[in-house]
C-alpha positions in Angstrom: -19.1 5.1 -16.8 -17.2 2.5 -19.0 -14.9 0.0 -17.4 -12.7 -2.2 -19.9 -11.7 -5.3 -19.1 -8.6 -4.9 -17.2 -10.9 -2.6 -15.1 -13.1 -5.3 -14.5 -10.1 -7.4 -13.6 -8.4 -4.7 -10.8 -11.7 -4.4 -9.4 -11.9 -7.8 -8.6 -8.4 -8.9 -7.8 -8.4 -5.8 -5.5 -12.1 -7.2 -3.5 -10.3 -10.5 -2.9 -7.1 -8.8 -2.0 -8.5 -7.0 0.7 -11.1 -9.7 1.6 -8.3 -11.9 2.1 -6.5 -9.3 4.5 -9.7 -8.4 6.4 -10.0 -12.2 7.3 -6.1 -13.3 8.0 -5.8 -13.1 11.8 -2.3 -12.0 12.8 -1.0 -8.4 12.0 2.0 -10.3 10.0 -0.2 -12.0 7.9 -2.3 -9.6 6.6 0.8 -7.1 6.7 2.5 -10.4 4.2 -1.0 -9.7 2.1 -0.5 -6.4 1.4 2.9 -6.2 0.0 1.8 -8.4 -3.2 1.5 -5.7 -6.2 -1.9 -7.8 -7.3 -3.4 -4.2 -7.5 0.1 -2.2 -9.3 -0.2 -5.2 -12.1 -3.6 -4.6 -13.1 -3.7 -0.6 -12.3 -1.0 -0.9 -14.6 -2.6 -2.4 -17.1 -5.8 -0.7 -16.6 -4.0 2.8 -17.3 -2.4 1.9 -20.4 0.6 3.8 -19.2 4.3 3.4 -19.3 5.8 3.6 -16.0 7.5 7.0 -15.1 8.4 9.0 -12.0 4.4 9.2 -10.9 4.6 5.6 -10.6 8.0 5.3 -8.0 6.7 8.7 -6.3 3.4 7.1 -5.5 5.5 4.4 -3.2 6.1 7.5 -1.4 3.0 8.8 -1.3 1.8 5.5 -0.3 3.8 5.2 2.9 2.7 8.6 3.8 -0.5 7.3 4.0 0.1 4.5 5.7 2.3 6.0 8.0 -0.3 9.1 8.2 -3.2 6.6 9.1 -1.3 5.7 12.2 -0.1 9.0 13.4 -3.9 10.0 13.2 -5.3 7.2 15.1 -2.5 6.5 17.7 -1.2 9.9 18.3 -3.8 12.2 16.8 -7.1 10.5 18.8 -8.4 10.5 15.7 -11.4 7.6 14.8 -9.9 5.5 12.3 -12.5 5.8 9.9 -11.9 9.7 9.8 -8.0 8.9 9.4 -8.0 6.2 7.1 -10.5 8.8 4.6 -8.1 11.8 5.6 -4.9 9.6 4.2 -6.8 8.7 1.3 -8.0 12.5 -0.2 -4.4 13.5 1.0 -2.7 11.0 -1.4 -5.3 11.8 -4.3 -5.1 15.5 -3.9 -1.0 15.3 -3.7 -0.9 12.5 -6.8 -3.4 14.8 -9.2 -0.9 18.1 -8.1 2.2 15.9 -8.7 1.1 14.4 -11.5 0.6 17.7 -13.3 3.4 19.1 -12.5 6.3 16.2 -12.4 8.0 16.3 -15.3 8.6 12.8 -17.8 11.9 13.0 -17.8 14.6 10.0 -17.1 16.5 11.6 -14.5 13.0 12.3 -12.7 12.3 8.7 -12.5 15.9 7.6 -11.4 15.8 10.4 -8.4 12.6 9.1 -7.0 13.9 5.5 -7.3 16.7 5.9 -5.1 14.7 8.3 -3.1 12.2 5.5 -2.6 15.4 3.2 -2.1 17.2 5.0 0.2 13.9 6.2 2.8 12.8 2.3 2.7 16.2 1.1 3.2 16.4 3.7 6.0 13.1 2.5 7.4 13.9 -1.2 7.6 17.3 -0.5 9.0 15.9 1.4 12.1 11.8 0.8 13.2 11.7 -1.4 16.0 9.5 -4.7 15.7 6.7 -4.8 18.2 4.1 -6.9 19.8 0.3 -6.8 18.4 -2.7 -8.2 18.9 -4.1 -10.7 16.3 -7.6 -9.3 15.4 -9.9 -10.7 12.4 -13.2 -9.1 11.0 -16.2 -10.6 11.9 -18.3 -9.2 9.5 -19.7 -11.0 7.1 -18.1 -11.1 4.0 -21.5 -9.8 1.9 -21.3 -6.5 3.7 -17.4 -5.8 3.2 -17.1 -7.2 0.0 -19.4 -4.1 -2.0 -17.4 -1.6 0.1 -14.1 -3.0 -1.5 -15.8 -2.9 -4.9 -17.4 0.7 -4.4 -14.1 2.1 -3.1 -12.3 0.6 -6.0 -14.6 1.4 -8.5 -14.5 5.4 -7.5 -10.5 5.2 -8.4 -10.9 3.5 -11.7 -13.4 6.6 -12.6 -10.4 8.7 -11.3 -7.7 6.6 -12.9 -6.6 9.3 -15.4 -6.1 12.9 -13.4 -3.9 10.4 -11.2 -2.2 8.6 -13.7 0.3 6.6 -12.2 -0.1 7.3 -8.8 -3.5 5.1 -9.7 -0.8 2.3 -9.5 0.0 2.4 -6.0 -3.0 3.8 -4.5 -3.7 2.2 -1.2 -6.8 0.3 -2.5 -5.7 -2.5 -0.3 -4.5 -0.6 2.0 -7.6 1.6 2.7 -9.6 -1.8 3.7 -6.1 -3.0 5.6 -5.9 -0.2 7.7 -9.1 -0.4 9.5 -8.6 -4.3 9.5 -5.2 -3.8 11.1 -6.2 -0.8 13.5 -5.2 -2.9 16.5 -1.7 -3.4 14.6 -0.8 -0.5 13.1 2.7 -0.4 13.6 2.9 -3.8 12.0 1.3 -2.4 9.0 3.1 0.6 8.8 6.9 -1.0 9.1 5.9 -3.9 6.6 5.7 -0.3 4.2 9.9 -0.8 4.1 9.5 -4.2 2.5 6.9 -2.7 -0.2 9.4 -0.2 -1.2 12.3 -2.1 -1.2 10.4 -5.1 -3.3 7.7 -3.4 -5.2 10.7 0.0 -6.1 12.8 -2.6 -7.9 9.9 -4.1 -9.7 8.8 -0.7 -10.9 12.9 0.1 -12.0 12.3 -3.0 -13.7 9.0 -2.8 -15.6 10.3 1.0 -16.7 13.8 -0.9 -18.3 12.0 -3.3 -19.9 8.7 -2.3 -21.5 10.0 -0.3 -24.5 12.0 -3.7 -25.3 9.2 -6.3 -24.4 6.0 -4.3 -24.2 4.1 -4.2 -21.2 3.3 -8.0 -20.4 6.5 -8.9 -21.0 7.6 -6.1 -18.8 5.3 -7.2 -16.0 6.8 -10.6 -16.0 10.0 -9.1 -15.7 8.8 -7.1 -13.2 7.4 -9.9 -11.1 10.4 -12.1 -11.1 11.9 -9.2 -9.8 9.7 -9.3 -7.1 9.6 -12.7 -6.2 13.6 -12.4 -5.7 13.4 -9.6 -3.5 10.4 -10.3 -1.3 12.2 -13.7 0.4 15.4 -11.3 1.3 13.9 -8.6 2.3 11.3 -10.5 4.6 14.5 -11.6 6.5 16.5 -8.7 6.5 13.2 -7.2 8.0 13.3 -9.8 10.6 17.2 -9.0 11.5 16.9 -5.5 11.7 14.8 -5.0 14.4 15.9 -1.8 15.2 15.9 -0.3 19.1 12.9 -1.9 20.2 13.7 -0.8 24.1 11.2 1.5 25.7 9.0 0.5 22.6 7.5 -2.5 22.7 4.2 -0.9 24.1 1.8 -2.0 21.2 -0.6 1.2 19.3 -3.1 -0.9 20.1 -2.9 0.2 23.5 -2.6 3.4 22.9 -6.5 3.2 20.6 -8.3 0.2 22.1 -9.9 2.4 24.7 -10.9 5.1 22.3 -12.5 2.5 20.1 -16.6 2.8 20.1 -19.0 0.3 19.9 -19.4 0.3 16.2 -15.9 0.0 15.5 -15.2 -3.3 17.5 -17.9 -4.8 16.2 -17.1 -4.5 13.0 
């Protein structure tokens, strides 16, 4: 195994990424945690890649999984360990098969852009807000913190059959959906603020890197993000969609299935 030093650097920016979520207390904390693109920057790097159309399909791949995660465990009975492994195999087996297939092609990466656009727009416009329980992990940080870093360190060894899905893989998101599994809904609207920030940053890093190389692009690519995030934060807030009928929380619907194990840890 040989991990360079952007490697080394996702691995650990991702362990206190997800440290950081499995520790914030309310569901719109940890879902604020998850929408930074800590992991996408050094993935990114890590890779060595351009950005292409794996990169902006993997947004939708990612909130397939996040969305999946919750269909599983609210609706499907399923443990959430079970779902949160069957999202993540689903969204490597579909990014290896895309990834072969999709071709490199401009017009491929401007379709999934305003694909990602339009479904996150869509999704922002019409999921109701609801009420969820605050929930933080009291396990200790020396037990969670190697499972990050094991988790992580199986995708870097995977990094090039997925190529730019690797970007956007839920590595976060694996750890923040059994944190958040009282507050899945929470998790899974905040997904229409990561596409509608982290879509424009990737459109952004693509324009700009064979001009300014790939730092340069990043930077870009982060402004970019810092001037969408406060907008879209509020225009998440407005449009709360047709919360009547709705407001009865997932974690109603799992807390009973729950087992020992699982709310203890």
């Amino acid at each position: 195994m040989h991990l360079n030093g952007w490697d080394i650097a996702l691995l650990l920016s991702v362990s206190v990424q997800a440290t950081l979520v499995a520790y914030a207390r309310t569901p719109r904390t940890k879902a604020l945690l998850i929408t930074f693109p800590i992991p996408t920057t050094f993935a990114y790097l890590a890779l060595g890649q351009p950005v292409d159309a794996t990169n902006m399909l993997g947004v939708a791949l990612l909130m397939l999984f996040t969305h999946g995660v919750r269909w599983l465990h609210v609706h499907g009975n399923r443990h959430i360990i079970l779902a949160i492994i069957c999202g993540a195999c689903l969204y490597s087996l579909l990014g290896c098969a895309i990834a072969y297939v999709v071709p490199r092609h401009e017009w491929t990466f401007w379709t999934a852009s305003a694909a990602v656009l339009a479904v996150g727009g869509t999704l922002l416009w019409f999921l109701p807000q609801r009420d969820e329980p605050s929930h933080r992990s009291p396990l200790p940080i020396y037990v969670k913190l190697p499972i990050v870093m094991a988790v992580v360190t199986c995708l870097i060894l995977g990094k090039h059959w997925l190529q730019g899905f690797m970007t956007v893989f839920p590595m976060v998101g694996v750890v923040a959906a059994y944190e958040a599994r009282h507050s899945l809904w929470t998790m899974a609207r905040q997904m229409s603020v990561i596409m509608l920030t982290l879509g424009p940053m990737l459109i952004a890093i693509h324009m700009a890197q064979p001009l300014v190389g790939p730092y340069g692009a990043l930077a870009i690519g982060w402004l970019v993000f810092a001037g969408t995030l406060p907008v879209m934060e509020r225009l998440k807030d407005r449009c709360r969609g047709d919360s009547d009928g709705y407001m009865r929380t997932d974690a109603s619907d799992s807390s009973d299935r729950s087992d020992v194990l699982t709310n203890r840890l």
